[in-house]
N, C-alpha and C positions, 0 to 999 in steps of 0.2 A: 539311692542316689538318683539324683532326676536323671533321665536321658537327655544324652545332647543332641542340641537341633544340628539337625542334617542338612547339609546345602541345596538347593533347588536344583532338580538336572536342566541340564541347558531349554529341554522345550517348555519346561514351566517357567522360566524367566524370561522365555521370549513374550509368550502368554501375558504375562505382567505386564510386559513392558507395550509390547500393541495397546492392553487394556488402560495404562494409562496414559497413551499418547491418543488414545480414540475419543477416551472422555475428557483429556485436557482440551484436546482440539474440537468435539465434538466432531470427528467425521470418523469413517472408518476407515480401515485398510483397503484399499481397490486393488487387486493383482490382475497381470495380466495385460500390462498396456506398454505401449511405446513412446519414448518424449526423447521429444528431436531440441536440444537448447539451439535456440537463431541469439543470434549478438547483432545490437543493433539496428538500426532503420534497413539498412542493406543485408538484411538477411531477414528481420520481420515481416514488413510491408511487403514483399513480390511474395512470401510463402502468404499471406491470406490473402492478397490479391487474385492468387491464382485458387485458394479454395474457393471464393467468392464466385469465380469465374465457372468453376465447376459446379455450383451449386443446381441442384433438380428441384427442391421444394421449399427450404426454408434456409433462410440467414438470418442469424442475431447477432447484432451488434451493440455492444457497451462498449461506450468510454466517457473518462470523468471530462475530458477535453477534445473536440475536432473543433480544429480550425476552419475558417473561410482563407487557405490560401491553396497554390496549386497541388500541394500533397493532400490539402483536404477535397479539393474539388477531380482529384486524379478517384478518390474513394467513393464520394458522391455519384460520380460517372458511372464506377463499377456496379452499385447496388441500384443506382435508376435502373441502368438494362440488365439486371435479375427480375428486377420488379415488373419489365415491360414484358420479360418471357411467362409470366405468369407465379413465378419464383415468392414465395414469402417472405417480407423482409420486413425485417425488425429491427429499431433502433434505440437505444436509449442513450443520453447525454444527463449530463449534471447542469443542472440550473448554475450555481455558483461557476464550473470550472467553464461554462459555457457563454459565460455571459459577455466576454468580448465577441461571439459570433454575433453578426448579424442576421435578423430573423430570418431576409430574403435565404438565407443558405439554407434552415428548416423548411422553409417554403417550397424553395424550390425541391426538396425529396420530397416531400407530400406530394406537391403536384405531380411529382414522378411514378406514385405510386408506392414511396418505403412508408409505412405505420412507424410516423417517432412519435418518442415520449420524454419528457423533461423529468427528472427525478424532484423530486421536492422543490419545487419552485415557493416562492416568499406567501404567506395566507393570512390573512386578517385577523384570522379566529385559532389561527397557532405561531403566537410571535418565534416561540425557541426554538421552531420545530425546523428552521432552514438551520443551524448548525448540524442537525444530520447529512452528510454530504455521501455522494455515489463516487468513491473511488474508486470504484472496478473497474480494470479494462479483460474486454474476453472478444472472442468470434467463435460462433458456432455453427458451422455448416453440416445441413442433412442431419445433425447427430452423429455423423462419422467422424468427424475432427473436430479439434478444439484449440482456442489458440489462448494462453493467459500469459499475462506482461505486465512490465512498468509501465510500455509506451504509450502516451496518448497519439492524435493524428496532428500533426503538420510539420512545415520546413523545420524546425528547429532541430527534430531528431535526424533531419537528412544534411541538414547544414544548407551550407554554399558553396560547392568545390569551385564553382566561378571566381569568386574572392579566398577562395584558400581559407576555408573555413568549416572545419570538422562537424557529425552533427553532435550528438547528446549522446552519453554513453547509456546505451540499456539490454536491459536483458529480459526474454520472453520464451516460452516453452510449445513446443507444439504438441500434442497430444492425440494418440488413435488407441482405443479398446475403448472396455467399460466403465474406465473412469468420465468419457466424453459425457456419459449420461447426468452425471454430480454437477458438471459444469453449466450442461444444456439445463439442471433444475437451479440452480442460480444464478441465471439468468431469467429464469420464467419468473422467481421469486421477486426478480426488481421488477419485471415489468408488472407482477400482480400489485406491485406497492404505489404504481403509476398511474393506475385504474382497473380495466376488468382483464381477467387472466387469462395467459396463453388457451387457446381451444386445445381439448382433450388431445384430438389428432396428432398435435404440434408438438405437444410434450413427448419425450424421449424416453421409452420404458428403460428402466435400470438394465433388463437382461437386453435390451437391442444393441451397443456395441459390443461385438464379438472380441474373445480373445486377439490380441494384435501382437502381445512380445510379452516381455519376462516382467515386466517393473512393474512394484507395487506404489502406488502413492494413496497421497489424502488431499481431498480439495475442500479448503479450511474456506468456507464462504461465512465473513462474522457481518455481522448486522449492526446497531448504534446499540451499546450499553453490553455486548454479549462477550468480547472480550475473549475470545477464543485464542486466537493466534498468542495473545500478551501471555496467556498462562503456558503453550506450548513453548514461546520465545525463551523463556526462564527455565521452564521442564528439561529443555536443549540442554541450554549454558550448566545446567544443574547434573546432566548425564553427560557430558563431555570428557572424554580420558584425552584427548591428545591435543585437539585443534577444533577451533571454533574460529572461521573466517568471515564477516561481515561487508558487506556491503551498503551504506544506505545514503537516499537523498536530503533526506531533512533530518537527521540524530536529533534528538532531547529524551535523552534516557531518561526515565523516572529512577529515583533514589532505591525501589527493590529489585528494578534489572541492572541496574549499575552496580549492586551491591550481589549480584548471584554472575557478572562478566568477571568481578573483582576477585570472588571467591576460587570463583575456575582457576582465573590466573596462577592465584596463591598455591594449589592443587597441583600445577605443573602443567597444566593446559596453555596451547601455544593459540591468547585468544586476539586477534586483529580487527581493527574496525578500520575502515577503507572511505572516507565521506569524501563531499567538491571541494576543491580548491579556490583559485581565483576565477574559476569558470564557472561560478555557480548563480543561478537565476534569481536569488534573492538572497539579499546580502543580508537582511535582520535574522537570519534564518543559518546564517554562519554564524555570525558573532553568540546563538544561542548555541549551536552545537560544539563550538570551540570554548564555551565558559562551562563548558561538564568534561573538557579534556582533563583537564588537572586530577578528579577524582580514578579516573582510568587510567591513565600514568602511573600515580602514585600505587597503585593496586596490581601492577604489571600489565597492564593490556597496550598494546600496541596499536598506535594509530595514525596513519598515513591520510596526504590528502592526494586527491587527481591532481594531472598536472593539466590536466584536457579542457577542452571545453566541459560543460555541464554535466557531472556524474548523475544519473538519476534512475540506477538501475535499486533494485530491493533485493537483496540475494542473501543467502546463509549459506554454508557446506560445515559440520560437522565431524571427523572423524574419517571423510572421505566415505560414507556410507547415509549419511542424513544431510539432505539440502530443501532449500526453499527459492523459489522465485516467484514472484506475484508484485503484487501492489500497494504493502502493505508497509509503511517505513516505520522505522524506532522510534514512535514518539507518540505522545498520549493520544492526541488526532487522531491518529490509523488506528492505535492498538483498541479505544472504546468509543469515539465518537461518528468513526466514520465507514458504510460498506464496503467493505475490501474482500478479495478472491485472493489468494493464492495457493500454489499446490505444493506436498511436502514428500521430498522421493524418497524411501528407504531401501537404495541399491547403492553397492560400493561403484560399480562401473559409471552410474551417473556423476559422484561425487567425485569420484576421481578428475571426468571431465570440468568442472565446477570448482575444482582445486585450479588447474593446468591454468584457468581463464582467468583465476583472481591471480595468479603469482604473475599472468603477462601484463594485467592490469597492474599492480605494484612497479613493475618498470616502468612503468611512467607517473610515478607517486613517491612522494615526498615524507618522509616518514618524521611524525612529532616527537622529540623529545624536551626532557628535563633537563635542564643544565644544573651544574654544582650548588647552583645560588637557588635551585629549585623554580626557576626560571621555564616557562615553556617557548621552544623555539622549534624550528624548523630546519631539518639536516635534511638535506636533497641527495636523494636516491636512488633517483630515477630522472626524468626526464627535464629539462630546464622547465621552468613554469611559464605557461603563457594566458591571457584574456582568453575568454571563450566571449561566447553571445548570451545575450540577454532573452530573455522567457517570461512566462505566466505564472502568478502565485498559484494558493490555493490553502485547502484547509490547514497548512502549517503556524497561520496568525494563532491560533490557538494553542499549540505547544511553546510558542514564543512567549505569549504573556503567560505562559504557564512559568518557563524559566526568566522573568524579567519576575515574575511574584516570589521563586524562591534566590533568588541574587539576591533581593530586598528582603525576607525574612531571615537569610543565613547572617547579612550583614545588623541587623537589629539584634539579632544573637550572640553567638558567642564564634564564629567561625568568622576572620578575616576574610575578605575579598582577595584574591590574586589573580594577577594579571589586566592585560587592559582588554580582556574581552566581558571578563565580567564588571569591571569596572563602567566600563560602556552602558554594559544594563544597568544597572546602578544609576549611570547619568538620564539613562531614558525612561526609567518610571520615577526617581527625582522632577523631572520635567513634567511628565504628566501629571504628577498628584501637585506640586508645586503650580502649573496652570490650572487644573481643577479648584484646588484652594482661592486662588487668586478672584478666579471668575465667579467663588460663591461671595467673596466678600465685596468684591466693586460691583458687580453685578449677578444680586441674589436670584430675582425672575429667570435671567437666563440660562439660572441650571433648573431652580424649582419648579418651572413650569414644562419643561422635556422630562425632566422626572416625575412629575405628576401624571402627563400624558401619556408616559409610557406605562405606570403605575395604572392606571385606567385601562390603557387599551389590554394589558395582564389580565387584568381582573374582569375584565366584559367576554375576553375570551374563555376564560375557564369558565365563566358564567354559562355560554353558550357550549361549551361543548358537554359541559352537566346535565343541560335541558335535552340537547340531542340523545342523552345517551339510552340506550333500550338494552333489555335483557336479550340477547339473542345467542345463541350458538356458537364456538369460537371457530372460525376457518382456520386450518391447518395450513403452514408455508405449501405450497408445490411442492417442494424438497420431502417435507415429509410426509406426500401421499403415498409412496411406495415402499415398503417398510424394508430393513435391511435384513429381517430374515429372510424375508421373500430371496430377496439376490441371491444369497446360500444357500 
């Protein structure tokens, strides 16, 4: 008779289970650190203001957006006089998320003394190559702390309490142990992609942040094409026994995490997604996340919108034992086109915190349902709704035409459109390909001729980057100059 297989004792399933969230996520398990959750502008901005303040040798700053207004010139300030005490300061920004600042506000931190970098700015010789965008936001002071978040820098996240006007809801981590060192290496990794890389000195050995507390995490830092977090995101929804709680800014689920939130559901999993309301900074970018409500309804997942100004935090909890906070939203953009940081804690104590915050959040959130007639609408459950303020796009135009292309291929098929959020999409790539039509047949030059041009200028580029290219040695990221045996 064969023998029966035997069940795994508890530490070789744990074993599994590290092993495969290390290599879903590519990062490893860090123990040993402390992470403080701040909520919003009034608990983010004074905690790195005042590391900044403390800083002895080095500050690195990422973010996908600083503004040129008084929150952005309050930060400007702070990292001039690091810079003037001799302090190393480092900057990077996103060309794209950047591009309403005005130069003079780069200028004038250079002339200060902070080393900025622009992430991928527009280039001759690689037309595609600006859809890669920097959406990471971090602060890293000395190596000893570390700060990772939704927020970028200006008024919007602090509001206007002079007009009675909330700011942007978000959520950011602060971080002291040896995970600080994961962080401190990407961030070295964007400014090596900027030009020549952090000095040896400056980089943070794995073993220099000392034990600080009990919490283990993973700092998932994905790059354009590597897709880390999208397999972890699903790995989640896929090991869920109880509750899966979401938070996101810009939703457009792809059809295989939509179809693994759907299955949890069916499971018995109590799974919620949490997106903006009427306070949300771009409206094309609702109407896409609300024409993928119906598929998530129908499947049991639950979905509420803010009733606040601008929701734009990125968060997950888990089982109250697995969460996320970072930079990184539900939707193709963040998950393979764009770099994003975020950190993933596997402690009940954190997750419990990270429940507490999304259920007070829900009080003031509107919760989606289906009516009889399979109708979706809105039953208010929380807070009355009101306007927020207005804000900056960003790489979400890409998930957008992602769902205005499948609104238009489900309806050529066999799947009816429902509601009039998808039906909207439906009207606005109608409109586009209907004027694209139009403009080749009254006037053929003035499509053939931009599409010839840009057909050329493709083709002269690949041409030259062919000629440039040489056999040479591959440089390894920062990240993986010190190897993770070494740590152990």
């Amino acid at each position: 008779m064969t023998e029966a297989v035997r069940p795994l004792d508890p530490a070789a399933t744990r074993m599994l289970a590290d092993q495969a969230f290390s290599r879903t996520a590519g990062a490893p398990l860090v123990p040993g650190n402390d992470v403080r959750i701040l909520r919003d502008a009034t608990e983010n901005y004074p905690a790195w203001l005042g590391a900044i303040a403390s800083a002895r040798e080095t500050v690195h700053f990422e973010s996908y957006i600083i503004h040129d207004d008084d929150v952005g010139r309050r930060f400007a300030a702070a990292l001039i006089a690091k810079a003037k005490e001799g302090v190393r300061v480092r900057v990077v920004y996103d060309w794209f998320g950047g591009w309403a600042t005005p130069r003079r506000f780069w200028r004038g931190l250079r002339e200060g003394g902070v080393d900025v970098r622009c992430f991928n700015p527009p280039r001759l010789d690689d037309p595609l190559g600006m859809l890669a965008r920097d959406h990471r936001k971090c602060v890293v002071v000395d190596g000893r702390v570390a700060y990772v978040m939704g927020l970028c820098v200006g008024r919007a996240w602090e509001g206007w309490p002079e007009k009675n006007l909330a700011g942007w809801r978000d959520t950011g981590v602060e971080i002291r142990g040896p995970a600080v060192a994961d962080v401190a290496r990407a961030f070295a990794d964007t400014w090596a992609a900027c030009g020549n890389r952090i000095p040896d000195e400056d980089i943070v050995p794995a073993e220099a942040p000392g034990r600080s507390g009990d919490i283990p995490l993973r700092v998932v830092a994905t790059t354009s094409g590597t897709s880390g977090l999208y397999r972890l995101d699903a790995l989640v929804a896929a090991l869920a026994r109880n509750t899966l709680w979401l938070t996101d800014a810009y939703y457009a689920g792809t059809p295989n995490y939509v179809q693994a939130l759907r299955a949890a559901a069916r499971d018995g999993v109590d799974v919620r997604l949490l997106v903006p309301g009427h306070g949300t900074d771009l409206a094309l970018m609702q109407a896409v996340s609300r024409a993928g409500y119906r598929p998530l309804l129908d499947g049991g997942v639950r979905v509420f919108e803010w009733n606040g100004p601008m929701l734009h935090a990125k968060t997950a909890v888990a089982d109250a034992r697995w969460a996320r906070v970072g930079s990184t939203n539900l939707n193709p953009a963040s998950w393979v086109g764009n770099w994003e940081l975020d950190i993933v804690v596997e402690d009940s104590g954190f997750g419990h915190e990270m429940e507490q915050m999304y259920l007070a959040d829900l009080a003031n959130a509107t919760e989606i349902v289906l009516e009889q007639r399979r109708r979706v609408r809105a039953a208010t459950v929380g807070a009355r709704k009101r306007k927020g303020t207005g804000g900056g796009g960003g790489t979400r135009a890409a998930a957008g035409a992602l769902r205005i292309g499948n609104a238009i291929g489900e309806a050529l098929g066999s799947r009816r459109l429902h509601g009039p959020s998808e039906r909207r999409l439906m009207v606005a790539g109608a409109l586009i390909l209907t004027a694209l039509g139009a403009a080749a047949i009254v006037w053929p030059r003035g499509v053939a001729w931009p599409f010839g041009l840009f057909c050329a200028w493709m083709g002269l580029a690949l041409l030259a980057r062919a000629l440039r290219t040489r056999a040479r040695p591959v440089t390894p990221p920062v990240a993986a100059i010190t190897s993770r045996e070494e740590r152990t």
